[in-house]
MDTraj code that builds the backbone (N, CA, C; nanometers):
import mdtraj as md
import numpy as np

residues = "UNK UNK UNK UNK UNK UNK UNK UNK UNK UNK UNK UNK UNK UNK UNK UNK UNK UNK UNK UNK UNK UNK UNK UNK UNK UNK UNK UNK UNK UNK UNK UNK UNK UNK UNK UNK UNK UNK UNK UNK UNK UNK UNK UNK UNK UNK UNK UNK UNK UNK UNK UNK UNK UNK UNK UNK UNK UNK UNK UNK UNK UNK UNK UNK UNK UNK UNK UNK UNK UNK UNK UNK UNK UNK UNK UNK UNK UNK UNK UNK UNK UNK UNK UNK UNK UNK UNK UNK UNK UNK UNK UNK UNK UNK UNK UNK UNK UNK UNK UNK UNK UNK UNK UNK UNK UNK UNK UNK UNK UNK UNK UNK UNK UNK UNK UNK UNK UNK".split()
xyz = np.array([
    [8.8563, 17.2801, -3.1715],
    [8.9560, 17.3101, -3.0704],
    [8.9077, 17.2520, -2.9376],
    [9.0265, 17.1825, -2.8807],
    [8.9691, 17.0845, -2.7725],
    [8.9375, 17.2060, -2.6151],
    [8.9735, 17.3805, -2.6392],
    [8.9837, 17.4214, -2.5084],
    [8.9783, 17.5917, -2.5359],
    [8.8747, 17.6491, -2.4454],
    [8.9312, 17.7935, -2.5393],
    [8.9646, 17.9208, -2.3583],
    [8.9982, 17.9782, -2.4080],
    [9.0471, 18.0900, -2.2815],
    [9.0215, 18.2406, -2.3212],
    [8.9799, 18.2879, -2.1920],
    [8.9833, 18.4717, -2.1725],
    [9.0334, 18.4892, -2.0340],
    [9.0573, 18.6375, -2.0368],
    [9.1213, 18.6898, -1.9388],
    [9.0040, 18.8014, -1.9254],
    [8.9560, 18.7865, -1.8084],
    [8.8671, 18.8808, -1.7621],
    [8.8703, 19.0280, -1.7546],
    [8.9681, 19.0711, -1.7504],
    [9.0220, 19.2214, -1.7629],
    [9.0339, 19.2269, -1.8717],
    [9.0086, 19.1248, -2.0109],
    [9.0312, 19.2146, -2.1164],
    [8.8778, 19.1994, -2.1855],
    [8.8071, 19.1453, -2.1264],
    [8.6524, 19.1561, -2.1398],
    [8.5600, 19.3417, -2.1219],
    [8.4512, 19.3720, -2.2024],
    [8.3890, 19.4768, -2.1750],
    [8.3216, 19.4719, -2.0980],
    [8.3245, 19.5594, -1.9982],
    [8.2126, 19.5806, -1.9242],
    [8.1127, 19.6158, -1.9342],
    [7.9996, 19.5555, -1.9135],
    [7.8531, 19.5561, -1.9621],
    [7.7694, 19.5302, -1.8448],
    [7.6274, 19.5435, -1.8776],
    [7.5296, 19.5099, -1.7689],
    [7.5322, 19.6615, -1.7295],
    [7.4179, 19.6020, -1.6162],
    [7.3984, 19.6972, -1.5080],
    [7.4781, 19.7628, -1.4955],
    [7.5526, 19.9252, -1.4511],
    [7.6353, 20.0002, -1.4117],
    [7.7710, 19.9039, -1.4835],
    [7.7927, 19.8510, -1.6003],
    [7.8937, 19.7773, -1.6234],
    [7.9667, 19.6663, -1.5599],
    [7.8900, 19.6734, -1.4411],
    [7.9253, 19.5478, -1.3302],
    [8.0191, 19.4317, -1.3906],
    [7.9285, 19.3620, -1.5207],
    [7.9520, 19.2390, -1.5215],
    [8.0048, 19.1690, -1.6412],
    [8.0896, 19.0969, -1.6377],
    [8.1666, 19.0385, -1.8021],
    [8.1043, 18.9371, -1.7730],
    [8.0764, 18.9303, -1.9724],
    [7.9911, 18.7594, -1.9976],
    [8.0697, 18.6475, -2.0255],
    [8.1189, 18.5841, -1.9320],
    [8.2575, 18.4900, -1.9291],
    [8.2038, 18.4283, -2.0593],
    [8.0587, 18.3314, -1.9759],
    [8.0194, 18.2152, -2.0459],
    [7.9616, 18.2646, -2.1934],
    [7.9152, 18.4212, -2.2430],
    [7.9304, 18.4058, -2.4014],
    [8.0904, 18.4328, -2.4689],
    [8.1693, 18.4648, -2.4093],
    [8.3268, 18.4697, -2.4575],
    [8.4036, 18.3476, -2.4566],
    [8.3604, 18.2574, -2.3839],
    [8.4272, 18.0824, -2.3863],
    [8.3028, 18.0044, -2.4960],
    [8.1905, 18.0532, -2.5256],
    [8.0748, 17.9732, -2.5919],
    [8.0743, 17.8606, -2.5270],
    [8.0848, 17.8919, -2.4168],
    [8.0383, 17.7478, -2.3009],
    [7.8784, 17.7474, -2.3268],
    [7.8049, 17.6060, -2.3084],
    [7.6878, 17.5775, -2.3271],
    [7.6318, 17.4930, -2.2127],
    [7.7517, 17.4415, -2.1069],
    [7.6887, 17.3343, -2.0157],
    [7.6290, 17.4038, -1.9060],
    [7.6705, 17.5613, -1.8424],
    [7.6494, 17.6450, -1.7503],
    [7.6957, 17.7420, -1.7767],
    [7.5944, 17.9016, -1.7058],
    [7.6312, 18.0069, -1.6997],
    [7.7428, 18.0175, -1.6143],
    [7.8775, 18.1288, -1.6413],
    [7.9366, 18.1680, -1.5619],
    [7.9692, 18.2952, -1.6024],
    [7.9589, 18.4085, -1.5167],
    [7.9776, 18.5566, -1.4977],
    [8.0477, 18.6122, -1.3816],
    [8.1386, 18.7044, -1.4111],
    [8.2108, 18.7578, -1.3154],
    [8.1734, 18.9057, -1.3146],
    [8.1521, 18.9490, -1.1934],
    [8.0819, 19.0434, -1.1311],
    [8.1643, 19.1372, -1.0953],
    [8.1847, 19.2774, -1.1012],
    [8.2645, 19.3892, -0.9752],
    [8.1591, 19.4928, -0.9753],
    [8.1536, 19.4826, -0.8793],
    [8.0681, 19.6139, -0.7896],
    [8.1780, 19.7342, -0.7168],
    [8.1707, 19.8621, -0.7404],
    [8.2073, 19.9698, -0.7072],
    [8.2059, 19.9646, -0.5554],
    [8.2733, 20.0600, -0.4922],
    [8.2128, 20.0440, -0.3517],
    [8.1256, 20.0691, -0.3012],
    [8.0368, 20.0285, -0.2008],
    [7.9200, 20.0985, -0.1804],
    [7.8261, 20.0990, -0.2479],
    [7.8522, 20.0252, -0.3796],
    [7.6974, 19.9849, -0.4849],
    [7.6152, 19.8585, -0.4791],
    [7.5114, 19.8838, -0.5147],
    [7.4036, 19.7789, -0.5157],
    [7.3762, 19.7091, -0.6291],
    [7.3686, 19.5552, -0.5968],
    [7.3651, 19.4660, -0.7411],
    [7.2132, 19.4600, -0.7487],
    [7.2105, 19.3759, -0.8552],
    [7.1032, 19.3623, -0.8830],
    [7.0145, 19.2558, -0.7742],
    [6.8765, 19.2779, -0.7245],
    [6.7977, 19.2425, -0.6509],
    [6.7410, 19.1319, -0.7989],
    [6.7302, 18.9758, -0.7909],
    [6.6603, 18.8775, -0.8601],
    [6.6581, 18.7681, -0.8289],
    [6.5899, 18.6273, -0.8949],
    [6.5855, 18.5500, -0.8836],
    [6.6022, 18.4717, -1.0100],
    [6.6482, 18.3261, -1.0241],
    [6.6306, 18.2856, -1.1224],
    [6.4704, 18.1251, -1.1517],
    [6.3937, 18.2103, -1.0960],
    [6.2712, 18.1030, -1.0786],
    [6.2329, 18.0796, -1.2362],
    [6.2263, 18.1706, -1.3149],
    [6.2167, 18.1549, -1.4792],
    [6.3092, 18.0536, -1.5374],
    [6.4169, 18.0841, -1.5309],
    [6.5531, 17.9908, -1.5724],
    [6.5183, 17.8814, -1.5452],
    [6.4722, 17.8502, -1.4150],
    [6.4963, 17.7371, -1.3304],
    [6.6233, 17.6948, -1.2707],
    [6.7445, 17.8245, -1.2950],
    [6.8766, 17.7633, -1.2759],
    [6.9225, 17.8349, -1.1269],
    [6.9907, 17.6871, -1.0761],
    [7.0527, 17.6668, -0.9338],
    [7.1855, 17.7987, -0.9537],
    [7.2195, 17.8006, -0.8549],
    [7.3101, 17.9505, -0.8854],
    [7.4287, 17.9500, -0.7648],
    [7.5209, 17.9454, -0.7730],
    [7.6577, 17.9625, -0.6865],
    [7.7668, 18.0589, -0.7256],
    [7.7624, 18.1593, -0.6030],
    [7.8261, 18.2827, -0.6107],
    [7.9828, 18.2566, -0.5284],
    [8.0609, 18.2996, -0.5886],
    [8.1832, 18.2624, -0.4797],
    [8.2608, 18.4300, -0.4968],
    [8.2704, 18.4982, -0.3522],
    [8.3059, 18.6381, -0.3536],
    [8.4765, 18.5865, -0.4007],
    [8.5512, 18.6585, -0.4590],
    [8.6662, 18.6954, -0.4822],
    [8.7850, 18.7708, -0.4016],
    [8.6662, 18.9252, -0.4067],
    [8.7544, 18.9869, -0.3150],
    [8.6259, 19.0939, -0.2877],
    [8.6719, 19.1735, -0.1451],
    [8.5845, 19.2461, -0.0989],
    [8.4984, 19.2184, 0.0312],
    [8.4183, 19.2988, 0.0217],
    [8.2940, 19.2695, 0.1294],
    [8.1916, 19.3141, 0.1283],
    [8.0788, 19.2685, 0.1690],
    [7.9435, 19.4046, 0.1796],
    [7.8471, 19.2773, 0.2377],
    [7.7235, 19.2972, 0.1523],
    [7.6148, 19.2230, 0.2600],
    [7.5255, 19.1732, 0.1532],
    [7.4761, 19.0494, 0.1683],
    [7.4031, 19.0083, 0.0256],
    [7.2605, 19.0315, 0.0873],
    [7.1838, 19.0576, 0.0484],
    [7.0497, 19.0793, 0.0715],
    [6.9499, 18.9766, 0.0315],
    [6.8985, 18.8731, 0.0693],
    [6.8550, 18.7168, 0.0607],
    [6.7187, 18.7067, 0.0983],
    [6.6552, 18.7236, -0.0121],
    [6.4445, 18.7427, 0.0286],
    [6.4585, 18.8332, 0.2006],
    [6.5122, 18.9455, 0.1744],
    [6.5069, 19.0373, 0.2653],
    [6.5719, 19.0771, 0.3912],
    [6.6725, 18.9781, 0.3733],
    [6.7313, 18.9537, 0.5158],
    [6.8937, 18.9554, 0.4588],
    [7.0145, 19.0856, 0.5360],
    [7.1091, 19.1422, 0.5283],
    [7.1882, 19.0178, 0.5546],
    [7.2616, 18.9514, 0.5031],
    [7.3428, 18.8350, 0.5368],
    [7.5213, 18.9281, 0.4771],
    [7.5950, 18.9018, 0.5914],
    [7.7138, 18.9571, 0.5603],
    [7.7908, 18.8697, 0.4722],
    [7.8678, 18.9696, 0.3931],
    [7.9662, 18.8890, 0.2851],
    [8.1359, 18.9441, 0.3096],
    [8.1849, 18.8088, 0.2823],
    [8.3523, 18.7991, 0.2704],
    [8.4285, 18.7697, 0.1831],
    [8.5207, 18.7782, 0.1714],
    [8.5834, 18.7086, 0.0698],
    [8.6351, 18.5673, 0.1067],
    [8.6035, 18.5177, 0.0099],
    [8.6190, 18.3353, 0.0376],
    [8.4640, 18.2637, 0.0615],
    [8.3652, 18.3684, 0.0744],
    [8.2445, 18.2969, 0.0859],
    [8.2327, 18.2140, -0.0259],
    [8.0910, 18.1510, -0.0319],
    [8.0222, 18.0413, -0.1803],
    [7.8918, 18.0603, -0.1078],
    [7.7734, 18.1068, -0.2070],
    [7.6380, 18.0845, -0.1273],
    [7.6187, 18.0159, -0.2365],
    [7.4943, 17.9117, -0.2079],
    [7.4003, 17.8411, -0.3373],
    [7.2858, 17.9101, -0.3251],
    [7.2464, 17.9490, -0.4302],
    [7.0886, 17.9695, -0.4275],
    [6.9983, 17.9023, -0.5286],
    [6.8926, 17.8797, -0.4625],
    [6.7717, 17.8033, -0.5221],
    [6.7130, 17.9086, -0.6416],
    [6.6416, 17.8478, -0.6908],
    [6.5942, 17.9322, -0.8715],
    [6.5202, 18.0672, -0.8084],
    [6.3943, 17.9816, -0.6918],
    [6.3495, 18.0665, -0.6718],
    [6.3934, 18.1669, -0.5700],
    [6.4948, 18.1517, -0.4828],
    [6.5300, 18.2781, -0.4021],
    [6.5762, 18.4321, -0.4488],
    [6.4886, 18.5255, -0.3956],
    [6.5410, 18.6510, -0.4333],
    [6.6474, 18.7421, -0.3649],
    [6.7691, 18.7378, -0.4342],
    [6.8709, 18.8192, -0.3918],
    [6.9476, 18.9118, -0.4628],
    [7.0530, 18.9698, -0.4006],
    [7.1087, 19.0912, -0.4384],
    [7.2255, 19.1427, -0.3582],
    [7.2941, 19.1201, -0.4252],
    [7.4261, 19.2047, -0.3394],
    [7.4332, 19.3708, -0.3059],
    [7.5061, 19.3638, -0.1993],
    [7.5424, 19.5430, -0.1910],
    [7.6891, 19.5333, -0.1487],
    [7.7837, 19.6087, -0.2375],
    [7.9694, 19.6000, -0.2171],
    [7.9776, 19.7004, -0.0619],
    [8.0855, 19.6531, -0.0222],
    [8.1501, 19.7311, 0.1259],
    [8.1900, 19.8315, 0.0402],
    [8.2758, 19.9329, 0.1187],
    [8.3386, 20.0153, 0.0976],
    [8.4710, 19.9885, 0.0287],
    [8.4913, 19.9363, -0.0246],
    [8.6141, 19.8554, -0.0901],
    [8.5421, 19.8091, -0.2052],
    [8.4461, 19.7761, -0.2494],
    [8.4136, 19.7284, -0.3424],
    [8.4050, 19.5562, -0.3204],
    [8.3048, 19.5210, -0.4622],
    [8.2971, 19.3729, -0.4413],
    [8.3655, 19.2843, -0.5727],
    [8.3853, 19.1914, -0.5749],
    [8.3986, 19.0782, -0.6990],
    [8.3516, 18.9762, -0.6780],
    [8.2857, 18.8837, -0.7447],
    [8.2599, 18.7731, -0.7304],
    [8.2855, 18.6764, -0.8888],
    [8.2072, 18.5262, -0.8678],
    [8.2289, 18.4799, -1.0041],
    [8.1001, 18.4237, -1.0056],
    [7.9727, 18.4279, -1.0496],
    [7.8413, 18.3464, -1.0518],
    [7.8571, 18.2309, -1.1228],
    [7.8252, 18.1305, -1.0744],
    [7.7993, 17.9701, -1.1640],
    [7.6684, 17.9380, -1.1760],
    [7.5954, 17.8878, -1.3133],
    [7.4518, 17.8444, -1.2528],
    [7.4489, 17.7334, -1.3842],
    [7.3140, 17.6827, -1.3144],
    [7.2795, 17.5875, -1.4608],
    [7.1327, 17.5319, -1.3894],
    [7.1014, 17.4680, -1.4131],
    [6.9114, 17.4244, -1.4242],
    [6.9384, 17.2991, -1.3207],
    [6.8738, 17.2923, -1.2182],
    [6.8686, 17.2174, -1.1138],
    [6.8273, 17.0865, -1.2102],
    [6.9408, 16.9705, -1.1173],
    [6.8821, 16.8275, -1.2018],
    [6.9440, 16.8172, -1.3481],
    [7.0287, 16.9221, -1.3951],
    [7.1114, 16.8785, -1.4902],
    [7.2368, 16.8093, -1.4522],
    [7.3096, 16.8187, -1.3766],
    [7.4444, 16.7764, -1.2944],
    [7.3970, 16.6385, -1.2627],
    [7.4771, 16.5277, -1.2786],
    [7.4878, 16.3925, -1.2483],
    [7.6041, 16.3685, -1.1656],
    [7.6240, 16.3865, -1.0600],
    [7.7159, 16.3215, -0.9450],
    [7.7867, 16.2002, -0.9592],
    [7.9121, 16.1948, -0.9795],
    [7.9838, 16.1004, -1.0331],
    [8.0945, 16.0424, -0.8640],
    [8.1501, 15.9328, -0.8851],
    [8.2114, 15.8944, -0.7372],
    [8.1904, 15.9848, -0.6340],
    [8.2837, 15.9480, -0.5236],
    [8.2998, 16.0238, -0.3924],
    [8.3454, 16.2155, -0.4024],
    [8.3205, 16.2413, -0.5435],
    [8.4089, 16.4124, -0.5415],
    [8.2725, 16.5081, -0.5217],
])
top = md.Topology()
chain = top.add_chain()
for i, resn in enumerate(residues, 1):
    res = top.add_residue(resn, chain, resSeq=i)
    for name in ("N", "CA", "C"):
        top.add_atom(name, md.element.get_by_symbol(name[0]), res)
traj = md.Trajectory(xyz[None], top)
């Protein structure tokens, strides 16, 4: 099959406090991780890094707000943000009072080949 699809709301919630659906084992995507995240309001994600993986990591909030916590330092979050993070940086979200969503992308720095001007 040349293409496959899910709908995130009909995924289980798993992980940590159930936070997080495993997009990328429900598509059996293999080129990059992708996970979609909801945080409660007022809850705290997980504090990590991916220096083991080795994989580059891009978070893009959805909806919500709160404050990502970035090797120690409170950096505010919006909706419409995108942070990149390096393998080794340690971070962690905390949701506003509204709660958070996001969608994580990652894959191993130096796998991606840059093709024309996009």
């Amino acid at each position: 099959m040349g293409y496959s699809k899910v709908n995130v709301h009909e995924l289980e919630p798993a992980g940590r406090g159930g936070a997080v659906r495993f997009v990328r084992r429900e598509l059996d995507l293999l080129a990059f991780g992708i996970n979609w995240f909801e945080l409660a309001p007022n809850a705290e994600g997980h504090q990590h890094n991916e220096q083991d993986s080795g994989q580059e990591e891009v978070n893009v909030i959805v909806r919500g707000s709160g404050t990502y916590v970035i090797e120690g330092e409170e950096v505010p979050i919006r909706e419409g943000d995108i942070f990149r993070f390096d393998p080794d940086t340690t971070r962690g979200p905390k949701a506003g009072p509204e709660g958070l969503t996001m969608v994580a992308v990652g894959a191993p720095r130096g796998s991606y080949e840059p093709r024309g001007p996009f």
